[in-house]
N, C-alpha and C positions, 0 to 999 in steps of 0.2 A: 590876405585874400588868396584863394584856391585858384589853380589854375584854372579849369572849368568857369569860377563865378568871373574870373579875366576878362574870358573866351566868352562868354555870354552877353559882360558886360558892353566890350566891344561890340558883338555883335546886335549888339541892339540899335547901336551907334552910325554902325556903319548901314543897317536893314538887311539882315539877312538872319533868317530863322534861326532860334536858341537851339544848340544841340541838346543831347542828351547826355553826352560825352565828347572830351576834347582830343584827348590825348590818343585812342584807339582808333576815334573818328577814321570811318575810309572817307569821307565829302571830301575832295578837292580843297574847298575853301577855307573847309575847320581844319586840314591840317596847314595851310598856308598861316592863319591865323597862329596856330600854334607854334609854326616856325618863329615868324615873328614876336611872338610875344619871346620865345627863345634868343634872338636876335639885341633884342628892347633891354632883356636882364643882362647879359654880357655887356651891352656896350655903356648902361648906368650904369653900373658898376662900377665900369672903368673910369670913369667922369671925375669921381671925388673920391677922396677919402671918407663914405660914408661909417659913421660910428658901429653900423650894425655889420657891418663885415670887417671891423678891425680884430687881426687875433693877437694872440700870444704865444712866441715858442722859447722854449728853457729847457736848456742841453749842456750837460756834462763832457769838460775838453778831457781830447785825452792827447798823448806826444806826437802833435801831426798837425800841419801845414793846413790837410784838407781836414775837417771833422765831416764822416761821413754821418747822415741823418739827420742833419743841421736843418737844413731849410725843407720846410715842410709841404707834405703830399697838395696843396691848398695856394699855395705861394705866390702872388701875384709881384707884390713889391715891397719895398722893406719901408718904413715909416721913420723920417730922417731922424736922426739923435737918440732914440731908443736904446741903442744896442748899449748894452753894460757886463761887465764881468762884475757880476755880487756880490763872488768872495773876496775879491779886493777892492770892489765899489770905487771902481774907474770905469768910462766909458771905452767905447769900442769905436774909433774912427772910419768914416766909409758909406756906406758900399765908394771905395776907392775905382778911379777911373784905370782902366789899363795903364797909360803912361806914366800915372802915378806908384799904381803899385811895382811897377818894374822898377822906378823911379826909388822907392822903398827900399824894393827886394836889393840894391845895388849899391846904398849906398854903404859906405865906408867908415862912419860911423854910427856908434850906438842909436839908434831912433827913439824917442823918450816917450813913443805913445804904443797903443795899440791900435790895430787895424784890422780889417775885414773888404776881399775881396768876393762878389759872387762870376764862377765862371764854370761854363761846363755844366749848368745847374749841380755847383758843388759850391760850397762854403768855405773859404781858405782863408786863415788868420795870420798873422803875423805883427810879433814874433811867434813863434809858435810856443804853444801853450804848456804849462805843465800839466799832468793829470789831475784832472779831479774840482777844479773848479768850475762852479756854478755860473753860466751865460745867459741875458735874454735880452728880444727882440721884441719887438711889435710889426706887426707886418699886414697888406689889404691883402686877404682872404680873396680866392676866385669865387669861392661857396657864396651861393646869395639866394639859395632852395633851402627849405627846411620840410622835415618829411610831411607833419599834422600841424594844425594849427595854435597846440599848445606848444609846439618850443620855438622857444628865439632862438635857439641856435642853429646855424646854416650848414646841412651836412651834405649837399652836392653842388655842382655848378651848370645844373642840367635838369629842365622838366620831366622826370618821372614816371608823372603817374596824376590826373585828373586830381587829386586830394594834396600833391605839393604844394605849399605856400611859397610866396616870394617875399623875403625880407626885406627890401627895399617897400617904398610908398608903391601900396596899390594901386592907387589913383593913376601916379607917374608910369606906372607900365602901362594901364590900360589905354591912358594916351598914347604912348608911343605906341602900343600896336593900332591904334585908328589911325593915324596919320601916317606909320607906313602901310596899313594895305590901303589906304585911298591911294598912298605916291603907287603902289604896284599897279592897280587898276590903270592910273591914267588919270585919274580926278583931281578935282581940286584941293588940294591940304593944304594950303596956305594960312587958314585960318588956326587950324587942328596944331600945324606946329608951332604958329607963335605963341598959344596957349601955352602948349608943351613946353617950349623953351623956357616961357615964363616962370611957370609952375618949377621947370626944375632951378632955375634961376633961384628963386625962393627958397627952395628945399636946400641949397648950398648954406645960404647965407642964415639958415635954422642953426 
């Protein structure tokens, strides 16, 4: 669903006049709504591992500690047990905790696995790699906007433009933007979020 048909939908909900537009809107309140619905997609998002914002990154090592352009533009978290090196189709141990990887970096002898820490928003492996081997990851994507409504795939992490879709359940955003602008008003949303929790309760366990 369109941002606009969100903002409409909502607004039918809460009683305040359909715009005509969401996203340009000068009204006060259509762009308060439109924050919110901005607000709503960020923080579902973060919730779950939903299916529709999981990606994939595969990246060529080269003789270094850190691999620059590893973790990608999108990058939210890494999706445990994913990581593999393909050309020798062994996993990649990690995302390692600091203590640990010092813990790693020091020890004294041979370490019989492989490993990956993120730090710096940088990628570092160890032991460090030879060139040329084939790596990949799975990871939750921040993107959860898609430009038009034919693609599934999510190319920002940020409302647009009135015609952007949100990949996540339309439904679940439209709620959550009702039940935060009743909490902003003042009103009562008690009902509005238990729905909401509900519903996303549900969508988890989909």
């Amino acid at each position: 669903m369109a941002l606009l048909a969100i903002i409409r939908n909502a607004c039918d909900r809460v009683g305040i006049v359909r715009p005509d537009t969401a996203y340009a809107s000068t009204d006060p309140q259509i762009i308060q709504l439109v924050g919110l619905a901005q607000q709503e997609g960020i923080e579902l998002a973060k919730r779950h591992p939903w299916q529709a914002i999981v990606a994939e990154k595969t990246f060529t090592s080269t003789v270094a500690e850190t691999q620059v352009g590893a973790i990608p533009d999108d990058f939210d978290r890494f999706i445990d047990e994913t990581f593999f090196n393909r050309t020798l189709n062994r996993p990649v141990r990690g995302p390692l905790k600091p203590n640990e990887w010092q813990a790693y970096k020091a020890s004294m002898v041979s370490v019989n696995f492989d490993a990956f820490r993120q730090r710096g928003n940088a990628l570092l492996l160890a032991p460090t790699p030879t060139a040329g081997d084939s790596y990949a990851f799975e990871y939750m994507s921040t993107y959860w906007v898609a430009t038009t409504a034919a693609s599934t795939t999510p190319a920002q992490a940020t409302w647009l433009a009135d015609s952007d879709v949100g990949i996540l359940s339309e439904e679940l955003m439209t709620d959550g933007v009702v039940w935060r602008f009743k909490k902003s008003k003042g009103l009562d949303y008690a009902e509005e979020f238990r729905t909401y929790e509900a519903q996303v309760m549900l969508a988890m366990s989909n």
